[in-house]
C-alpha positions as CSV (number, residue, x, y, z in Angstrom):
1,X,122.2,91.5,106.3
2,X,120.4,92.0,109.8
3,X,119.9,89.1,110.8
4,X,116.0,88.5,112.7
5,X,115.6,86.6,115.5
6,X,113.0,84.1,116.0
7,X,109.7,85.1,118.4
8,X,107.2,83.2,119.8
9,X,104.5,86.2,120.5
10,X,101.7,86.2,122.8
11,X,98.8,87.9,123.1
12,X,95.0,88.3,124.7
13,X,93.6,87.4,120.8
14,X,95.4,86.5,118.2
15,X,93.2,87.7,115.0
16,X,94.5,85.1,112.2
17,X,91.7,86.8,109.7
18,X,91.7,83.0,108.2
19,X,88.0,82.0,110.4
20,X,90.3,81.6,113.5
21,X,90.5,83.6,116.5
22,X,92.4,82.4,119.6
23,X,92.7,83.7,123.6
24,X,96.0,84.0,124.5
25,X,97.3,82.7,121.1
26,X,101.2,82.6,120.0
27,X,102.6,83.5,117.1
28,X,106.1,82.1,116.3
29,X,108.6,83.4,114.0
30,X,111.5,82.3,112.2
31,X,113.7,84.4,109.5
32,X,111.0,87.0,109.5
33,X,108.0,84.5,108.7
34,X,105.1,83.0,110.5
35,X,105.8,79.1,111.2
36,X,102.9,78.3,113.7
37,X,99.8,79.7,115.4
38,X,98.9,78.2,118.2
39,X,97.3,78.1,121.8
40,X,99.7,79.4,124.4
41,X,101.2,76.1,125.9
42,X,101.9,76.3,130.1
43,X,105.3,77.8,131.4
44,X,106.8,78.3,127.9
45,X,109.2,81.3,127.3
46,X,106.8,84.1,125.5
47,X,107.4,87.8,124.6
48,X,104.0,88.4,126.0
49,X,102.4,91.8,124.9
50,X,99.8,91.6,127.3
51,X,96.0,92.9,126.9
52,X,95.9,93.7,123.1
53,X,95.1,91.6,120.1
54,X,97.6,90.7,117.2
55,X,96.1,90.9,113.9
56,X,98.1,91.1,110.6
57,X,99.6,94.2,109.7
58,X,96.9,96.2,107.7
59,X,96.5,96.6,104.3
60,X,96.1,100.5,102.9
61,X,94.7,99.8,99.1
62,X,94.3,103.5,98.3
63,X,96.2,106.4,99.0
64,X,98.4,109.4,97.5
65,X,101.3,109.8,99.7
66,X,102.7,113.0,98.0
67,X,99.6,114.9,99.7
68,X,101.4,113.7,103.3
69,X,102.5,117.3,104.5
70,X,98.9,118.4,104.4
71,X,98.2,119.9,107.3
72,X,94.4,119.2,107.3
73,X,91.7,118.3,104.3
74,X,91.3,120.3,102.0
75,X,87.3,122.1,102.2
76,X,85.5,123.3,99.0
77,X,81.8,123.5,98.3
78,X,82.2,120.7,95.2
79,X,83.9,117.8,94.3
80,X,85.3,120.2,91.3
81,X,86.6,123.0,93.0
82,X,88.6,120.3,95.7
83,X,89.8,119.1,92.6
84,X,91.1,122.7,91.1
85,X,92.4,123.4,94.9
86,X,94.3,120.5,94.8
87,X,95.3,121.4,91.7
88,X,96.6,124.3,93.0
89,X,98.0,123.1,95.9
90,X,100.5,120.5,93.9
91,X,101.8,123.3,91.8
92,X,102.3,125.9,94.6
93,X,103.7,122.7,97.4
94,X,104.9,119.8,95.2
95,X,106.8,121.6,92.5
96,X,109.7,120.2,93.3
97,X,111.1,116.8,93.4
98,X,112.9,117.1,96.9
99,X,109.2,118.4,97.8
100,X,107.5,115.1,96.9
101,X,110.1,112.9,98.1
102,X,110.0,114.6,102.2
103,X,105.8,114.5,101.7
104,X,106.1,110.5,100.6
105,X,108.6,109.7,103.3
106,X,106.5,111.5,106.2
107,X,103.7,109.4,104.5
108,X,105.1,106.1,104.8
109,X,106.4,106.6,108.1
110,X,102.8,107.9,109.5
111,X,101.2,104.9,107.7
112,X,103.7,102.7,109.5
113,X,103.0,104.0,112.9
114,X,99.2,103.8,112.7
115,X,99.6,99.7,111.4
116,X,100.0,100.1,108.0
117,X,102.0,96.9,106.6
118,X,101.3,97.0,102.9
119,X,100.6,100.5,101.0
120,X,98.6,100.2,97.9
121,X,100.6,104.0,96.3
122,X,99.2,106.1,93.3
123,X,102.7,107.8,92.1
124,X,102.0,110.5,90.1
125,X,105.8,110.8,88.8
126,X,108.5,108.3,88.5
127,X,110.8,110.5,89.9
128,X,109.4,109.4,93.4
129,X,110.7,106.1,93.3
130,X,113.2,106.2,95.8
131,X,111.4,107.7,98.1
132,X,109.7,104.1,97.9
133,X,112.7,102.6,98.9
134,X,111.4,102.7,102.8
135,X,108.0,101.0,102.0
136,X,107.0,98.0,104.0
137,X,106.9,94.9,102.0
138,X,105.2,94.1,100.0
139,X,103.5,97.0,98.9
140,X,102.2,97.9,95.2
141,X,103.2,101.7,93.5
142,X,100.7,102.4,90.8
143,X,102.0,104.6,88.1
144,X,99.2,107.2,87.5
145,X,98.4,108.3,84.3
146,X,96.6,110.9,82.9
147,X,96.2,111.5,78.8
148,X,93.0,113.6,77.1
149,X,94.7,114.0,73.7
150,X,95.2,111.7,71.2
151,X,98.9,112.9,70.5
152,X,99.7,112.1,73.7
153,X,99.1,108.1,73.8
154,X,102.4,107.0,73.1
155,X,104.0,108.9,75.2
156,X,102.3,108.0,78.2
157,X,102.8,104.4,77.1
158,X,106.1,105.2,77.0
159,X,106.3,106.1,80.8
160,X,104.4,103.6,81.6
161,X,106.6,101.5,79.9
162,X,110.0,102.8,81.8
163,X,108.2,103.1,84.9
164,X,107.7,99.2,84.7
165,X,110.8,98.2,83.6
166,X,112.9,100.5,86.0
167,X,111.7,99.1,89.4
168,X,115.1,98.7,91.8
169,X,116.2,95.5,91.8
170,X,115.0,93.6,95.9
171,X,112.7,97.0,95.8
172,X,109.5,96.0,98.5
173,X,106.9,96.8,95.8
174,X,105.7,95.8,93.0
175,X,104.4,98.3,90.1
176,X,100.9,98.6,88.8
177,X,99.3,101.4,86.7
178,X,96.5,103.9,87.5
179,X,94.4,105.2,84.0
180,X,93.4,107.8,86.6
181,X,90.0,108.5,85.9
182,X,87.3,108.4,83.1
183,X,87.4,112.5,82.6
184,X,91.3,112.3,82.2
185,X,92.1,109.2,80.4
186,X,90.5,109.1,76.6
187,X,89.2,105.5,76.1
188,X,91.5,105.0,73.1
189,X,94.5,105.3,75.9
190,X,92.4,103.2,78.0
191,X,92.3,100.1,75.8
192,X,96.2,100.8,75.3
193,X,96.7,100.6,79.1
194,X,94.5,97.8,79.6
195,X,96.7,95.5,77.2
196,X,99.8,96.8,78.8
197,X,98.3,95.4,82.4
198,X,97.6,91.9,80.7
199,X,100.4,91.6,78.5
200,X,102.7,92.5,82.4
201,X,100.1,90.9,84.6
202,X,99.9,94.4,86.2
203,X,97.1,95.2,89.0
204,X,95.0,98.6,87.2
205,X,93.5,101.4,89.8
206,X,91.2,103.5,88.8
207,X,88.3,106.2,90.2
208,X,85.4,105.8,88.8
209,X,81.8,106.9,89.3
210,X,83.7,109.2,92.2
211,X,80.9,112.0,91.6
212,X,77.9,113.2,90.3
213,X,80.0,115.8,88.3
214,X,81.8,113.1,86.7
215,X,78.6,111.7,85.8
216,X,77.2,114.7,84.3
217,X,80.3,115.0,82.0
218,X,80.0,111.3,81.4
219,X,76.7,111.2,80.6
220,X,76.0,114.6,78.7
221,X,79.5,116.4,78.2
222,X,79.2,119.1,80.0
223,X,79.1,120.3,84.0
224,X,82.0,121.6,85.8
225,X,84.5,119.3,85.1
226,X,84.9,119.9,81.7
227,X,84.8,123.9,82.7
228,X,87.4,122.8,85.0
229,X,89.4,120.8,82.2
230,X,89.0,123.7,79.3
231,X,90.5,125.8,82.0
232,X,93.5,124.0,82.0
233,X,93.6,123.4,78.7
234,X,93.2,119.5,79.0
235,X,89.4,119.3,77.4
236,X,89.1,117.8,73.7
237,X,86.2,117.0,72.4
238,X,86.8,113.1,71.9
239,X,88.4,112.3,75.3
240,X,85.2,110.8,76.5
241,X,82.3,108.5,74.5
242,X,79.2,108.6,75.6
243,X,78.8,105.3,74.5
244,X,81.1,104.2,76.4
245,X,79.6,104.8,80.0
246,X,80.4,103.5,83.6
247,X,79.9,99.8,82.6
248,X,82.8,100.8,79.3
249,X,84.9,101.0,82.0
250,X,84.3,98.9,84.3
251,X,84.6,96.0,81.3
252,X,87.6,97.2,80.6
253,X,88.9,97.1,84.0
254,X,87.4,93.3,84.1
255,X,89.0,92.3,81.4
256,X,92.1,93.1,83.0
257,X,94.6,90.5,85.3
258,X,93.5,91.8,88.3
259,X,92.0,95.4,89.0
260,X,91.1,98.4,91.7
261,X,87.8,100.3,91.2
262,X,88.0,103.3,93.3
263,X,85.2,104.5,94.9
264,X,82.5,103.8,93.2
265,X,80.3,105.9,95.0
266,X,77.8,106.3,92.3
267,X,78.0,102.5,90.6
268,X,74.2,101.1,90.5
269,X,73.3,97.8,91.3
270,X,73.7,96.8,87.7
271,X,77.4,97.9,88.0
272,X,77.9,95.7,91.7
273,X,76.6,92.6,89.6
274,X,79.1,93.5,87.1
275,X,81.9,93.6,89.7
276,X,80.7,90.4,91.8
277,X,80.8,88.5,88.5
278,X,84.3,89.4,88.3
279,X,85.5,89.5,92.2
280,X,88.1,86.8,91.9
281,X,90.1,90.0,90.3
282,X,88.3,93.0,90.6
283,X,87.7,94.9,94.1
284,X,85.8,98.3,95.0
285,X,88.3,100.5,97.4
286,X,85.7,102.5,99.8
287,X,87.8,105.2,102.0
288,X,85.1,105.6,104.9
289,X,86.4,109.1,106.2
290,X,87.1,110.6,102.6
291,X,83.3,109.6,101.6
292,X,82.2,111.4,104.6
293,X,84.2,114.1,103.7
294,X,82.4,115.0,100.2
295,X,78.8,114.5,102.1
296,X,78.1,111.4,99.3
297,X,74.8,109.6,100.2
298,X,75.4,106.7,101.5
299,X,78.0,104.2,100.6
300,X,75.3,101.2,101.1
301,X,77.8,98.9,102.4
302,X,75.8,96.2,103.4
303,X,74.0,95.8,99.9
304,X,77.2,95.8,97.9
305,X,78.8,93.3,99.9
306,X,75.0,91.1,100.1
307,X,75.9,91.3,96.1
308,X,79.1,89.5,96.0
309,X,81.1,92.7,95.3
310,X,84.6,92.5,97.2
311,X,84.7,95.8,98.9
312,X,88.4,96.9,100.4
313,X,89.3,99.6,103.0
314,X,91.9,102.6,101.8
315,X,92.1,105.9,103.6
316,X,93.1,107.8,100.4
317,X,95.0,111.2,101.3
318,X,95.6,113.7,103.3
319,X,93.8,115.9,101.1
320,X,90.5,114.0,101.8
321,X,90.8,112.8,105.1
322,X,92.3,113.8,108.4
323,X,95.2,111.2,108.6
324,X,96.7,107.9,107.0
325,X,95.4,105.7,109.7
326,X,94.0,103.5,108.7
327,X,92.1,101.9,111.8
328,X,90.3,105.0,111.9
329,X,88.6,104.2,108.5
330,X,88.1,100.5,110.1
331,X,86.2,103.0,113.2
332,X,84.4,104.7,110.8
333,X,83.1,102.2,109.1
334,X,82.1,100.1,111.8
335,X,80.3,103.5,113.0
336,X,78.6,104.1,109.4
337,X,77.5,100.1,108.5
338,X,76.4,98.9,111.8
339,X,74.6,95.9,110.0
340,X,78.2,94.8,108.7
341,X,79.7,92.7,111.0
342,X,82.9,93.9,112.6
343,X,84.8,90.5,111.4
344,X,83.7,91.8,108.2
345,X,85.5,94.9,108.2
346,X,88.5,94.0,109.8
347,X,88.8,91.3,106.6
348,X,88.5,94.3,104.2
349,X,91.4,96.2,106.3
350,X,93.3,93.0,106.0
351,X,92.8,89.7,104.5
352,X,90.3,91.1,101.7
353,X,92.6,94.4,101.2
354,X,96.0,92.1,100.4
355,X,94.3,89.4,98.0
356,X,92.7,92.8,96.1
357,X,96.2,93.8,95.4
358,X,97.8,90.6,94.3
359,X,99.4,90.0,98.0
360,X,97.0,87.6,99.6
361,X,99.4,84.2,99.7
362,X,101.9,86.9,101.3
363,X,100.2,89.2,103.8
364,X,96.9,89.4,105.5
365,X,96.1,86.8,107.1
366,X,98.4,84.9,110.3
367,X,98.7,81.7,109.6
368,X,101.9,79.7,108.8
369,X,104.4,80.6,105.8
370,X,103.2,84.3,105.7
371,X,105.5,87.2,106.4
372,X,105.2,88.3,109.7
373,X,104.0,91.3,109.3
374,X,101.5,92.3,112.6
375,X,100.0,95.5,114.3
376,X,99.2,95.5,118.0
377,X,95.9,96.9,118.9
378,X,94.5,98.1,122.4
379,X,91.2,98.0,123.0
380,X,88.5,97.8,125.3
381,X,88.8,93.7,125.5
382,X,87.2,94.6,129.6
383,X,83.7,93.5,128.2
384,X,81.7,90.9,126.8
385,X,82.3,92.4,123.2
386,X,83.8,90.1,120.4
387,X,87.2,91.1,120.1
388,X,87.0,92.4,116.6
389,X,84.0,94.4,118.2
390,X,86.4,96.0,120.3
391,X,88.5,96.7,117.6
392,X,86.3,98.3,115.3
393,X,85.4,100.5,118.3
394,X,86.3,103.9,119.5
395,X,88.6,103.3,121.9
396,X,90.8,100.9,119.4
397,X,94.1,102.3,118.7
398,X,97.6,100.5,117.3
399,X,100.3,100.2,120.3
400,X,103.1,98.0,117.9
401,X,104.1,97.2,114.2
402,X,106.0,94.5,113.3
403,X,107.5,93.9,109.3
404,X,109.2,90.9,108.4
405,X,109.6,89.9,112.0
406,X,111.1,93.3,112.9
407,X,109.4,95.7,115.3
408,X,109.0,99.1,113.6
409,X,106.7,100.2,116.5
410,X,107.4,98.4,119.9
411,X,105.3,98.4,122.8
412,X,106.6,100.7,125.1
């Protein structure tokens, strides 16, 4: 085994993301963990990184790495037709499994680069896993599932059932499942899934109120997604319950040990309530750019997080958004929510992002006993600005990546 060495690391601002932030701070390291943050202390022997800050590596709670070798988003006038585009694209691009694996790995390794420390994966075979074999730890692979007919229940509790039971031995994740959405997972499988999660204290993901066209089918039946499923032959006519609804769904998910709500684009303020009643274990994922992206009103930010709801950062994939970096959704959100504070939204890249996914006495936060896993952002630091300010601004960008007290990324 490599063996680390130790590190005391110095820096303009030191981010711990735990209510402290220190000029010229030090971070020491021993056997890849954090064992002191402190004030620099005069004439000791520093690796000194200069003008940047050091926060904790950031935390990526939603993303699809399989969609990695996409050269750019993918444009269509509806949610719908992305959806049968996307469709189309994984037949014609991802047929293979040699395909997947080279689109994960170019996924992980971008994520890395841009600061990415923990990877919140929807896997949409387990054929993938050892493609996950080069995640940063910890991270958390979510088995996605998909099931409209009633035949097909016990097989995909089945696979989710291998999937669990077949993670490597030392691997750097830890498996969840994904009931992927309320227009492809009947409620009947739900309920199944959700006892799985609580009898394997297993995290749940799942996008939910992503779109008015999911609403329409929820609500009435009808619309272009259920075109969209007949046409693949995945409609039957008691995959959904209109009794059920948005707030079904979202008590199942809080039922569960702990749980991802995707989106949420379209969740009312009864639903937030529902969720900030809950927050200890339930999180909303917004992706900044990917919201943008499908021209969705507002996100309303400020209001959902006034309401107690814990709201997490994810960039999603490459199919909705330009890159996997996810600084840029920090920038973006900063840009969109100027009435959140920056400290705010640097928590939910962070801090906020690694307790939603079951990680928070691990990762997120720089204070002593933690791994050490740290990106190294330049910014404008030249002016009066806070320095989370800075970071939430334009001219922020990710210079160094540390995991488990190994640089992945070093300052040049």
């Amino acid at each position: 085994m490599q063996q680390i060495p130790d590190q005391k690391i110095s820096a303009r601002w030191v981010l711990t993301m735990c209510g402290e932030l220190l000029p010229n701070g030090v971070v020491e390291i021993h056997e890849g963990r954090i064992t002191d943050v402190r004030p620099a202390g005069p004439g000791e022997e520093l690796l000194e990184l200069g003008e940047v800050a050091l926060v904790p590596g950031l935390v990526n709670t939603h993303t699809h790495l399989e969609f990695s070798t996409l050269v750019q988003p993918i444009e269509a006038p509806s949610f719908t037709d992305w959806i049968r585009q996307l469709v189309s694209y994984r037949s014609e691009h991802l047929a293979t499994s040699e395909q997947r694996l080279a689109a994960i790995r170019q996924g992980i390794t971008e994520s890395i680069s841009s600061g990415v420390t923990t990877i919140g994966e929807i896997a949409s075979d387990s054929q993938s896993s050892q493609a996950y074999a080069s995640l940063p730890a910890p991270s958390v692979v979510m088995r996605e599932v998909i099931g409209t007919a009633a035949a097909d229940d016990q097989d995909r509790l089945a696979m989710v059932e291998q999937f669990h039971s077949g993670v490597p031995t030392g691997a750097s994740w830890r498996p969840a499942i994904s009931p992927h959405a309320p227009y492809t997972v009947r409620c009947s499988l739900l309920e199944q899934l959700a006892e799985f999660s609580r009898q394997h204290q297993l995290l749940s993901a799942m996008h939910l109120a992503e779109s008015t066209d999911e609403l329409q089918l929820l609500e009435r039946g009808d619309g272009p997604l259920r075109e969209l499923l007949t046409g693949l032959d995945a409609w039957h006519e008691d995959a959904t319950d209109p009794g059920f609804g948005l707030s079904g769904y979202l008590d199942s998910l809080c039922q569960g040990p702990r749980s991802l709500v995707i989106h949420g684009n379209y969740l009312d303020p009864s639903h937030w309530q529902q969720l900030a009643e809950h927050r200890d274990r339930v999180s909303l994922v917004y992706c900044p750019r990917t919201h943008s992206h499908f021209g969705h009103p507002s996100y309303r930010l400020a209001e959902r997080l006034a309401a107690g709801v814990r709201v997490v950062l994810g960039t999603d994939s490459r199919a909705s958004s330009a890159d996997l970096d996810l600084l840029a959704d920090v920038r973006h959100a900063a840009k969109c929510h100027p009435q959140v504070s920056p400290d705010q939204i640097l928590a939910m890249a962070t801090r906020d992002g690694a307790d939603a996914l079951g990680l928070g006495e691990e990762v997120g936060q720089l204070t002593a006993g933690r791994i050490a896993n740290m990106a190294v952002i330049a910014a404008d630091f030249s002016t009066d600005k806070e320095a989370a300010e800075a970071i939430c601004a334009s001219a922020s960008r990710v210079v160094g990546v540390m995991v488990a007290g190994q640089w992945l990324r070093q300052l040049a």
